[in-house]
C-alpha positions as CSV (number, residue, x, y, z in Angstrom):
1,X,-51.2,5.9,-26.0
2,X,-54.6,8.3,-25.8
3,X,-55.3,9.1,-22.7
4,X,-58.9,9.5,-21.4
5,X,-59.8,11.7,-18.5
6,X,-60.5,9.8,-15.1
7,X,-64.0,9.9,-14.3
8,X,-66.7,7.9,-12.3
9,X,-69.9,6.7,-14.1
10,X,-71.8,9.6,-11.6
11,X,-69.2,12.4,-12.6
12,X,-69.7,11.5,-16.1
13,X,-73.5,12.9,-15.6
14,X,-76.1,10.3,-16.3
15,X,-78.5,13.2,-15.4
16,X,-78.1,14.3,-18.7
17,X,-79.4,11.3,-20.5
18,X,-82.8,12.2,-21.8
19,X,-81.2,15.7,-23.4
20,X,-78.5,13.9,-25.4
21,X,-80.1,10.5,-26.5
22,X,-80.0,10.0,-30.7
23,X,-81.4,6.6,-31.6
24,X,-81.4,5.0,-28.2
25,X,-77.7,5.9,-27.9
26,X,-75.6,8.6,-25.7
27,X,-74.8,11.1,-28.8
28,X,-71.2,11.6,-27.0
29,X,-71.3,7.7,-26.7
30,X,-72.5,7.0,-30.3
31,X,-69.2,9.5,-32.0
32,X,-67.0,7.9,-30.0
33,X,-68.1,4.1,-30.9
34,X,-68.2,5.1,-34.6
35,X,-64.9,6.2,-34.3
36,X,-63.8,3.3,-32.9
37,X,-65.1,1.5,-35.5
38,X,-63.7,3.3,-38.2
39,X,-60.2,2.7,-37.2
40,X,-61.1,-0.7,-36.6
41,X,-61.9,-0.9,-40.4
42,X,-59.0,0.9,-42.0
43,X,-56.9,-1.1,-39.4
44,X,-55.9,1.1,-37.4
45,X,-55.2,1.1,-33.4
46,X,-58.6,0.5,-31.8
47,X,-58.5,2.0,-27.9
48,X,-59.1,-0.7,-25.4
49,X,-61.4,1.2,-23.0
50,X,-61.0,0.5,-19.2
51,X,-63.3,0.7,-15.9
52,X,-62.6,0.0,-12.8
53,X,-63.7,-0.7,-9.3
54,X,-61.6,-1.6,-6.7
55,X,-62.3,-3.6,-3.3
56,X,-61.3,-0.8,-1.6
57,X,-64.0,1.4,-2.7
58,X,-61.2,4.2,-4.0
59,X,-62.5,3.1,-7.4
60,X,-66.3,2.7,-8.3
61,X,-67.1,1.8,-11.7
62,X,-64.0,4.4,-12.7
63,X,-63.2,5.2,-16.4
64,X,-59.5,4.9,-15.7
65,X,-56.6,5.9,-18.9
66,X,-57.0,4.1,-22.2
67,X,-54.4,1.6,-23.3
68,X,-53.2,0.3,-26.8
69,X,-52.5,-3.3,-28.2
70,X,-49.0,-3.8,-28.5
71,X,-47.6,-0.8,-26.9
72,X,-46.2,-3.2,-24.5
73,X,-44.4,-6.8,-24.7
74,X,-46.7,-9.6,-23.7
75,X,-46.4,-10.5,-20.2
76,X,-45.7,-13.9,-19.1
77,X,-49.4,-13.9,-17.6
78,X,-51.3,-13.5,-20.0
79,X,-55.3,-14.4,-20.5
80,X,-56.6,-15.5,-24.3
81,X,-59.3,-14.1,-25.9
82,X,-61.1,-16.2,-28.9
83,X,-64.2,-14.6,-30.6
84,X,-63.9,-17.5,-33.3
85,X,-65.1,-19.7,-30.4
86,X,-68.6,-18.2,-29.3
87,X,-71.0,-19.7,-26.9
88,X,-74.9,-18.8,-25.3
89,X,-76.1,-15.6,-26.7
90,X,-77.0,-13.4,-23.4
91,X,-80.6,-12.1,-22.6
92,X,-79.2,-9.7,-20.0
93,X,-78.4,-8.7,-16.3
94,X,-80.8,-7.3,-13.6
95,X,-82.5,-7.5,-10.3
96,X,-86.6,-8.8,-9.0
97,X,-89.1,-5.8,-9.4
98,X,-90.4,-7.3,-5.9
99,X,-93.4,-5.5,-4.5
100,X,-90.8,-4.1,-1.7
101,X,-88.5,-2.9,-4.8
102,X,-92.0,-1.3,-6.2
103,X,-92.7,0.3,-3.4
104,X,-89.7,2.0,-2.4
105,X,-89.2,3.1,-5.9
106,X,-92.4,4.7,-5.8
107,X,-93.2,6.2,-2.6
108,X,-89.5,6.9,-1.3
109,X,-88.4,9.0,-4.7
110,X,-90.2,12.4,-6.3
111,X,-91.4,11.4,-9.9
112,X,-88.2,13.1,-11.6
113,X,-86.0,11.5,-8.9
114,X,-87.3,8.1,-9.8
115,X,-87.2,8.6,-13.8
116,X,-83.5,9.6,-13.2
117,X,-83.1,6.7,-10.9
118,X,-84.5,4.1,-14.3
119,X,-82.6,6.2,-16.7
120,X,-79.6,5.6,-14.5
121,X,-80.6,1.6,-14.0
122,X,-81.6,0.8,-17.6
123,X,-80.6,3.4,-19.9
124,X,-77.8,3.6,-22.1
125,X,-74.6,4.7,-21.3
126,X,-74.2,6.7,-19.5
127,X,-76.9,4.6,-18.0
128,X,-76.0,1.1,-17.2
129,X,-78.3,-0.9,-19.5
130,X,-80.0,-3.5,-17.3
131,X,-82.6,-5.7,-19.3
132,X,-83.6,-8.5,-17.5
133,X,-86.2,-8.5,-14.0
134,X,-87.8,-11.0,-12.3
135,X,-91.1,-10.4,-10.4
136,X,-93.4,-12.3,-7.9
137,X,-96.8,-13.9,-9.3
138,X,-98.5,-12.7,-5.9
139,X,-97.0,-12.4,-2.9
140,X,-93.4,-13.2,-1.7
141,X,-91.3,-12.5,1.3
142,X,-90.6,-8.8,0.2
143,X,-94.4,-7.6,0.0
144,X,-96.1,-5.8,2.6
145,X,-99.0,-8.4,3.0
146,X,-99.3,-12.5,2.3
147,X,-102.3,-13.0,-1.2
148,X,-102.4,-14.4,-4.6
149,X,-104.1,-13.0,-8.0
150,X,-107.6,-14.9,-6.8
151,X,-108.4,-14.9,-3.3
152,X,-111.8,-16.3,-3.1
153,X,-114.1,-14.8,-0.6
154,X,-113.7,-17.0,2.9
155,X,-111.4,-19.2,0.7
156,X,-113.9,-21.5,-0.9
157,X,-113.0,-23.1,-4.4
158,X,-112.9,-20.8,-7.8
159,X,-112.2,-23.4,-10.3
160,X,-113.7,-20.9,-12.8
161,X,-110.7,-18.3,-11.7
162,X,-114.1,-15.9,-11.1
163,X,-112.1,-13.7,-8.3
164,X,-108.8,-13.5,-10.2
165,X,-107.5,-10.1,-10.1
166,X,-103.9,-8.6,-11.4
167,X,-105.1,-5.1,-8.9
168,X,-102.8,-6.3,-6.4
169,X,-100.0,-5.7,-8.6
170,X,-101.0,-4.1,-11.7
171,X,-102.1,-0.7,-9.8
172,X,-98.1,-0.4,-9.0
173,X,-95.9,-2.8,-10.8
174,X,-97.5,-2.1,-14.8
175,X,-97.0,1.7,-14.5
176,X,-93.3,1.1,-13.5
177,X,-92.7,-1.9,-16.0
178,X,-93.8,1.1,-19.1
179,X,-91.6,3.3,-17.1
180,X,-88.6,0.7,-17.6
181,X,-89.9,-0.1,-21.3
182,X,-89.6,3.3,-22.5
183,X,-86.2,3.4,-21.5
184,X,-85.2,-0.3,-22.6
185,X,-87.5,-1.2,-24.9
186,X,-85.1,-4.5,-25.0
187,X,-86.2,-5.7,-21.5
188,X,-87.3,-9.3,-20.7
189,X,-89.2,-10.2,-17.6
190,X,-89.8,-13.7,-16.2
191,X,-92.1,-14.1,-13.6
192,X,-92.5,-16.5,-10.7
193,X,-95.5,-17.4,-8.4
194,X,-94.1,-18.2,-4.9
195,X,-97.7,-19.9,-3.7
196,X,-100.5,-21.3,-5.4
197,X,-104.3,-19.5,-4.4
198,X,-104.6,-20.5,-0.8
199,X,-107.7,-22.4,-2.0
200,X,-106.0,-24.7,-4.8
201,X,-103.6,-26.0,-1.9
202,X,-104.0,-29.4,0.8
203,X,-103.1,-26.3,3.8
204,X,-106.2,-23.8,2.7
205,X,-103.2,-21.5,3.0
206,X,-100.2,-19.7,1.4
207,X,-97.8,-20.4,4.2
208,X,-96.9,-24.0,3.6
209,X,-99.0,-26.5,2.0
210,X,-98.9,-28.4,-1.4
211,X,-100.8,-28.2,-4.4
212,X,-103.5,-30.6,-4.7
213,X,-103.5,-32.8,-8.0
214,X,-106.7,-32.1,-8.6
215,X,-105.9,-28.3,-8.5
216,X,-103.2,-28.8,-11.5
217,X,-105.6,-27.9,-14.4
218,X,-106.4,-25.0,-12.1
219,X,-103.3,-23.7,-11.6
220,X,-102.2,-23.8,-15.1
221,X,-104.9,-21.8,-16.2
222,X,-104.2,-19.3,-13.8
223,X,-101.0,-18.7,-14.5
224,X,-102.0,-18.6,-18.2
225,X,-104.4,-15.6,-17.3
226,X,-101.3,-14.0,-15.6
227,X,-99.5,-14.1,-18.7
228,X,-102.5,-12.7,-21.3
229,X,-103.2,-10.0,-18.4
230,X,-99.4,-8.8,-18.9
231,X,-99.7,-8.9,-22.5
232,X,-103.0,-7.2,-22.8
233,X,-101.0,-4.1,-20.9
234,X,-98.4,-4.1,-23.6
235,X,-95.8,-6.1,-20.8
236,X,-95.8,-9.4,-22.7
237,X,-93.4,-12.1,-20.5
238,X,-90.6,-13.6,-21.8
239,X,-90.7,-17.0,-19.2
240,X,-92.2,-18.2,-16.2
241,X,-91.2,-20.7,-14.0
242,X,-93.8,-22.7,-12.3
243,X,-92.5,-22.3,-8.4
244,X,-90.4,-20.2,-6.7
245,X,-87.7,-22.9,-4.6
246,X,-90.1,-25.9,-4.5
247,X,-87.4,-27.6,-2.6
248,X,-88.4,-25.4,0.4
249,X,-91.5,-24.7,2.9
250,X,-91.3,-21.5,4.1
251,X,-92.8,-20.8,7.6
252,X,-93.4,-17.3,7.6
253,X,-94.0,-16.3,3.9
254,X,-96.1,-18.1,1.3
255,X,-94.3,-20.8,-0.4
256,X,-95.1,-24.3,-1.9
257,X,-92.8,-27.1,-1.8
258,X,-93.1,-29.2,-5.7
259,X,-91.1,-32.1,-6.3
260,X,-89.8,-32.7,-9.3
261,X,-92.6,-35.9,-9.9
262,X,-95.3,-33.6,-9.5
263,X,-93.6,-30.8,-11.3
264,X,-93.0,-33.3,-14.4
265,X,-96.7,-34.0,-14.0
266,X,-98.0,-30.5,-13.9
267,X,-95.8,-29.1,-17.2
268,X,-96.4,-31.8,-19.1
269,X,-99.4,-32.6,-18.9
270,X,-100.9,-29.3,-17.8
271,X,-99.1,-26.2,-18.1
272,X,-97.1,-26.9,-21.4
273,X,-100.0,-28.2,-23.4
274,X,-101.8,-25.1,-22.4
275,X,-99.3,-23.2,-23.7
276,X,-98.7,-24.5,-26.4
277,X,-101.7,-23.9,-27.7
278,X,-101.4,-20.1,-26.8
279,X,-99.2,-18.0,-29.3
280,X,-96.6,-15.9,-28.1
281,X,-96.5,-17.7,-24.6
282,X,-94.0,-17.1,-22.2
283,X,-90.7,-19.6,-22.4
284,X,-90.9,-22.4,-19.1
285,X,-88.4,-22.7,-17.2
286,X,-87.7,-25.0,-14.3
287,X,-86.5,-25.5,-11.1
288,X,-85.6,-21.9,-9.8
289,X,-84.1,-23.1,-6.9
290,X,-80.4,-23.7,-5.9
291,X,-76.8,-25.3,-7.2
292,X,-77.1,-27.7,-4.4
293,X,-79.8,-30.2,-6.1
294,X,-79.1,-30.4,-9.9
295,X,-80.3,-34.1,-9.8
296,X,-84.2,-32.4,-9.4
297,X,-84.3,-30.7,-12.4
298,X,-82.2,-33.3,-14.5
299,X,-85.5,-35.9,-12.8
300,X,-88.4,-33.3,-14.6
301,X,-86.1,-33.2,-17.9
302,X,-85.8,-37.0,-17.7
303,X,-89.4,-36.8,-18.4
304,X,-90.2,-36.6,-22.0
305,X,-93.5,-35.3,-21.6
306,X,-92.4,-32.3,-19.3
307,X,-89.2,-31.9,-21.3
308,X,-90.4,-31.0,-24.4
309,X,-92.2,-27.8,-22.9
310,X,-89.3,-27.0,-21.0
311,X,-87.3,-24.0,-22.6
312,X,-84.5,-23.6,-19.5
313,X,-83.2,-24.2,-16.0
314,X,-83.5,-21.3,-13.1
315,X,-81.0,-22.0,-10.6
316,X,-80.5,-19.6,-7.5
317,X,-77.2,-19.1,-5.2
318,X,-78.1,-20.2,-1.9
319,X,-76.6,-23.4,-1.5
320,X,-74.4,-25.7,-3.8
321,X,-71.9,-24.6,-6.3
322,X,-72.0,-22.9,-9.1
323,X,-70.9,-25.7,-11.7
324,X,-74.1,-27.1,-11.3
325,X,-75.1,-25.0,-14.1
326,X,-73.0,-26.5,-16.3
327,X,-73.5,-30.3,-15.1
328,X,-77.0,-30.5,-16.2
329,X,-76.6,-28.5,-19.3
330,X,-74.0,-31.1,-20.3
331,X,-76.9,-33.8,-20.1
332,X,-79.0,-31.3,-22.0
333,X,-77.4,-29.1,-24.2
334,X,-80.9,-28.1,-26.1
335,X,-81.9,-26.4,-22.6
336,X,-80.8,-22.8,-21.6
337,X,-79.7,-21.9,-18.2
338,X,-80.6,-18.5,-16.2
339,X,-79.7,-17.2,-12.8
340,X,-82.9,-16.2,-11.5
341,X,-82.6,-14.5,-7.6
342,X,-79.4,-14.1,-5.4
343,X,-79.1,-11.7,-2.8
344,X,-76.6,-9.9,-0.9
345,X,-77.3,-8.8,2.8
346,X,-75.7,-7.8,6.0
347,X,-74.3,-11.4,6.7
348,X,-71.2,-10.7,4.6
349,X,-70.0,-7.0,6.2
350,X,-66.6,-6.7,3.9
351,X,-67.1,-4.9,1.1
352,X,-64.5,-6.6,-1.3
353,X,-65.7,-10.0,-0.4
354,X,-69.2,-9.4,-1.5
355,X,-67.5,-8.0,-4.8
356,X,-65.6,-11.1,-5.2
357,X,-69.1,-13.4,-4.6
358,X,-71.4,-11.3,-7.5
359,X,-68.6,-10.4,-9.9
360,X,-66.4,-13.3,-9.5
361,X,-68.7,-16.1,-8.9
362,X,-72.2,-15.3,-10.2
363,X,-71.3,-12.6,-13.3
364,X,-68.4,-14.6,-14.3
365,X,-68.6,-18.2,-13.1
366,X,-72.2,-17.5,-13.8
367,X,-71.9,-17.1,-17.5
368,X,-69.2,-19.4,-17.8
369,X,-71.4,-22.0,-16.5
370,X,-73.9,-21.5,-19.7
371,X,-76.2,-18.7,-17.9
372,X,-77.9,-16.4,-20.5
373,X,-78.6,-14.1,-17.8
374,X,-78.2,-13.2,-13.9
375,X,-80.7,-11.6,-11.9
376,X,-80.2,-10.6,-8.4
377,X,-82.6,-10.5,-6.1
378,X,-84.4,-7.0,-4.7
379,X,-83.5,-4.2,-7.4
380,X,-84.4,-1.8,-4.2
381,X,-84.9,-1.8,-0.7
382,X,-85.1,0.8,2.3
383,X,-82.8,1.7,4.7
384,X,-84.4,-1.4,6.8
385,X,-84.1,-4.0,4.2
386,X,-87.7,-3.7,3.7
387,X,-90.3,-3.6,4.0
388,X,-91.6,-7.0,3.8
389,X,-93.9,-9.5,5.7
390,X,-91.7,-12.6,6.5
391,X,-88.5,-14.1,5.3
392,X,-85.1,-12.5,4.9
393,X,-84.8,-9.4,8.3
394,X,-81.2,-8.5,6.8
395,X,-80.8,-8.5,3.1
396,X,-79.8,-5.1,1.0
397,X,-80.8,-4.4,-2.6
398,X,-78.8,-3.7,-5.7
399,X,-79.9,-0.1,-4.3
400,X,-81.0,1.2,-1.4
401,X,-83.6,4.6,-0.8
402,X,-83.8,6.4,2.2
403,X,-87.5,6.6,3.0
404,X,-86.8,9.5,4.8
405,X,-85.0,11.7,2.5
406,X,-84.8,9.7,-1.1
407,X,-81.5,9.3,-1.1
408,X,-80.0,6.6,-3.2
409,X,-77.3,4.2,-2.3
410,X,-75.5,2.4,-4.7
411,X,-74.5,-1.1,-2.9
412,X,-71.5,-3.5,-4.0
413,X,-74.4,-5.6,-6.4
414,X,-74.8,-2.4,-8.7
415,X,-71.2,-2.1,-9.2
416,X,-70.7,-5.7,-9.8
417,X,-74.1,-5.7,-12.6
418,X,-73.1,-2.7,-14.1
419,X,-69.3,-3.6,-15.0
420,X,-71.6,-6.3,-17.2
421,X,-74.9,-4.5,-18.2
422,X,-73.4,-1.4,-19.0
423,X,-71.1,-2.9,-21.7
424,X,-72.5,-6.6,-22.8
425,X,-75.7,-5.6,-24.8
426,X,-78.5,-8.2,-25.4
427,X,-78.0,-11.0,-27.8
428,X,-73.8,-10.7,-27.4
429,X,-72.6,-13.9,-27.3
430,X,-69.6,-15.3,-24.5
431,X,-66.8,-16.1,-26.5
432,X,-63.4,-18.2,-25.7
433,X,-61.3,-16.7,-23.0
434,X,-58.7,-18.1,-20.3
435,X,-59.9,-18.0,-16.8
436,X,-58.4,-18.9,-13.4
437,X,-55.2,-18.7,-13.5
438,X,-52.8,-16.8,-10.6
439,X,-56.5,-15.3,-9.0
440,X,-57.6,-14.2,-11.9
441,X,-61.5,-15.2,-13.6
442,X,-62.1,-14.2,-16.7
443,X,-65.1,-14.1,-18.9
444,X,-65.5,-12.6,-22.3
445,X,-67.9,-11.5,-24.8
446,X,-68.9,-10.1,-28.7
447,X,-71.7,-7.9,-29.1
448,X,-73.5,-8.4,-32.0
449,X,-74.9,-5.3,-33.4
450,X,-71.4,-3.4,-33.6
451,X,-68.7,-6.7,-32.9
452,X,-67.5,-4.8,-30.3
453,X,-65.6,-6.8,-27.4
454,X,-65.8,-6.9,-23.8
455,X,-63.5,-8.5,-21.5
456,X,-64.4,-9.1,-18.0
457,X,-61.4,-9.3,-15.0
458,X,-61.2,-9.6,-11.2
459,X,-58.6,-10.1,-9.1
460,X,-59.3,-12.7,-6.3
461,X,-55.8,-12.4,-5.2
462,X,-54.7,-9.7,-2.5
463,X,-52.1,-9.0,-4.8
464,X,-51.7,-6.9,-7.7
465,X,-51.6,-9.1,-11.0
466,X,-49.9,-7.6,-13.9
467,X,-51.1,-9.6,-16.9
468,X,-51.9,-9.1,-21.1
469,X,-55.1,-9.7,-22.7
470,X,-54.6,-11.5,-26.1
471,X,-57.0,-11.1,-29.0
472,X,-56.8,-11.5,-32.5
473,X,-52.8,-11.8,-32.8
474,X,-52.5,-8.3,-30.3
475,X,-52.1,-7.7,-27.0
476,X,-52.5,-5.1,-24.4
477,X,-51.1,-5.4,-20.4
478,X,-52.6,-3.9,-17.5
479,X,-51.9,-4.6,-13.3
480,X,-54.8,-4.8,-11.5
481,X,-55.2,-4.5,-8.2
482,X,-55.9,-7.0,-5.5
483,X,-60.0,-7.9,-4.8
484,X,-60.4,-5.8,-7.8
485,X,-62.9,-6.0,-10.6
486,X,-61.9,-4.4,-14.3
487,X,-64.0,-4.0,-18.1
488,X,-62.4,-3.7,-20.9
489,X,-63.9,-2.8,-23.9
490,X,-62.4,-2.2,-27.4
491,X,-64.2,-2.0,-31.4
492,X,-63.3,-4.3,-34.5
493,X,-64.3,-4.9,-37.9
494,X,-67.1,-6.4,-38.6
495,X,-66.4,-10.5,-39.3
496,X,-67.6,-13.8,-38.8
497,X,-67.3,-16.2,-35.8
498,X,-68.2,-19.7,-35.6
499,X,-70.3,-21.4,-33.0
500,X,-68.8,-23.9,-30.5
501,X,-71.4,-26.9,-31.1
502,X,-71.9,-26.7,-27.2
503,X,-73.7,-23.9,-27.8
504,X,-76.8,-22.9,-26.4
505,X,-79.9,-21.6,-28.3
């Protein structure tokens, strides 16, 4: 057995990045994956790679001792990886560039601090490679003041979309996003508006209301100009879903409740055609609301005109259960499945239980259930869970910076990403792999530019589990600890798999 010295992603020095990078890759990084691969080929004893982080916080995102197939009898637990069986292809994992998340990012850090901070968030390794953000089309609950892209003077009618202005947003957000693309030239952004102009809804306002039908042409062209105005700065979008949690009025923050009639209405006979006709549009998604009302979103893809626009369903935590993912992808297996916003906060105080949620149930049950990515919700906030005008007074982000001093706080969601982003790259595909069995959930996955694999473990048990990952006619064992989360990661050769026909595109 090789052993590899113990270090924390910090202690391995991140800071170092930008000195050492060779084709997009850590150079110490790159050797030791070639390596790997080359005693993959000859057949010879690959490492099996292993990072930890333990509910009790001794461990964060640890590079623990290295281990070897078959040095060890199988043990009577044992979990079953099949790359032969492959499922979704994966986009990536992330967090919403909310206008809070902007801001804090901007005004809290020193330039070099917040370039370190991005190399740390979306780099390579040492980095941990996250590739997928969400942001607001206009306001949400984590900006600093309620508008939209065209608020008309004294709120009279613009059908013409004369006052529409991406200043609100570009002056901040665009300058960041090329930040973030110079790092990860591989990220994907979907964007969502959480209210319609205060002048195309029945209120006159963005805090509650509804879009008025004869506002739907309207509105589609708007958020057609908000796509061309990201791809004339070089930030094309990859989606865009056409509400943010229609099946709820906010009362403090603008929102606009859609249901799924008018929704059907509005993509198929307004927003998709106009798309369509546009090349290189964003992808549409639907829904972008919670587990707990799958029968909405199966009611818009019921509709033949809407559905044929429709590239995915957004689904967010809130409510409901996770499986609802996978219930409406079983009556459409042509449609992909994301996990657009879910946010931790100070409801939930123990730190192991919060693991459990975002690694156990939204990075693993998450991507079991079909999803081709997960984003969380605020990538970072302040020490006051702001700021913001409305909505949520106690949730955290995936970070959080001190706007006094700049320091940066790693929370429980960045651990819980990163033991995914820093190891699944985009367009790996989740392959076969046992899960839940004895407290232990499972998910597993190929990448495909090297065929490298990556095994994903957490213990929801209080007690250790001493089990054996199977793969390819080896095995390795390993104990992990109770409320624990482990990666493993190990090169092969080069070789085919086939598709489960339940794949998604």
């Amino acid at each position: 057995m090789r052993l590899a010295p113990k270090r924390s992603l910090h202690e391995a020095g991140w800071l170092a990045l930008g000195a050492c990078l060779i084709g997009g890759v850590a150079q110490p990084q790159a050797q030791h994956l070639n390596e790997e691969r080359a005693a993959a080929t000859n057949g010879g004893p690959a490492a099996v790679h292993v990072w930890l982080t333990t509910g009790d916080r001794t461990e964060l995102l640890t590079h623990e001792p290295d281990l070897s197939f078959g040095a060890q009898p199988v043990a009577p637990l044992a979990i079953e990886v099949d790359a032969l069986r492959s499922y979704q292809e994966i986009v990536g994992l992330g967090a919403a560039l909310t206008d809070a998340a902007v801001a804090v990012m901007s005004r809290n850090l020193t330039r070099s601090a917040r370039r370190d901070l991005i190399a740390e968030l979306f780099g390579p390794p040492p980095g941990i490679g996250l590739s997928f953000v969400r942001i607001p089309i206009g306001a949400s609950d984590f900006s600093e003041r309620h508008y939209s892209l065209d608020d008309s003077p004294h709120g009279e009618p613009d059908p013409t979309l004369a006052h529409f202005s991406m200043e609100p947003q570009a002056h901040d957000l665009f300058p960041l996003l090329h930040e973030i693309r110079a790092i990860n030239p591989r990220l994907r952004v979907v964007a969502s508006p959480w209210s319609a102009p205060a002048w195309m809804k029945d209120s006159g306002k963005l805090v509650r209301g509804r879009l008025r039908a004869d506002a739907y042409d309207a509105f589609a062209q708007y958020l057609l100009r908000v796509a061309d105005a990201y791809a004339a700065a070089g930030l094309p979008l990859y989606a865009i879903t056409v509400q943010n949690e229609p099946g709820f009025e906010p009362g403090n923050y603008p929102g606009m409740p859609f249901k799924a009639a008018a929704r059907a209405e509005f993509i198929g006979r307004h927003l998709g055609p106009l798309f369509a006709r546009r090349p290189n549009a964003p992808l549409i998604l639907e829904w972008d609301h919670n587990w707990i009302a799958p029968g909405s979103p199966l009611r818009v893809l019921g509709d033949p005109a809407a559905a044929r626009y429709i590239a995915g369903v957004a689904w967010h935590c809130y409510k409901g259960a996770v499986k609802a993912q996978s219930l409406v992808h079983a009556a459409y297996p042509d449609k992909d499945t994301y996990l657009t916003e879910c946010s931790g906060g100070e409801w939930e105080k123990r730190w192991e239980e919060n693991l459990a949620w975002f690694a156990g149930t939204l990075v693993i049950d998450g991507t079991r259930n079909w999803a081709r990515g997960v984003i969380l919700w605020n990538l970072a906030l302040d020490e006051k869970g702001g700021p913001h005008a409305g909505g949520c007074t106690n949730c955290r982000g995936v970070v959080t910076i001190d706007s006094r001093t700049g320091s940066v706080t790693r929370n429980v969601e960045y651990y819980a990403l990163a033991h995914a982003s820093r190891f699944v790259r985009p367009g790996a595909h989740r392959i076969e792999s046992t899960s839940d069995i004895e407290g232990l959930k499972c998910v597993a996955f190929r990448n495909a530019d090297d065929g490298s694999m990556v095994v994903i473990v957490f213990n929801s048990a209080v007690e250790p589990r001493l089990f054996s990952v199977k793969s390819d006619g080896r095995a390795f064992r390993y104990t992990l600890r109770g409320r624990s989360l482990v990666t493993f990661t190990w090169a092969t050769s080069q070789s085919g798999s086939t598709t489960d026909s339940r794949a998604a595109r």
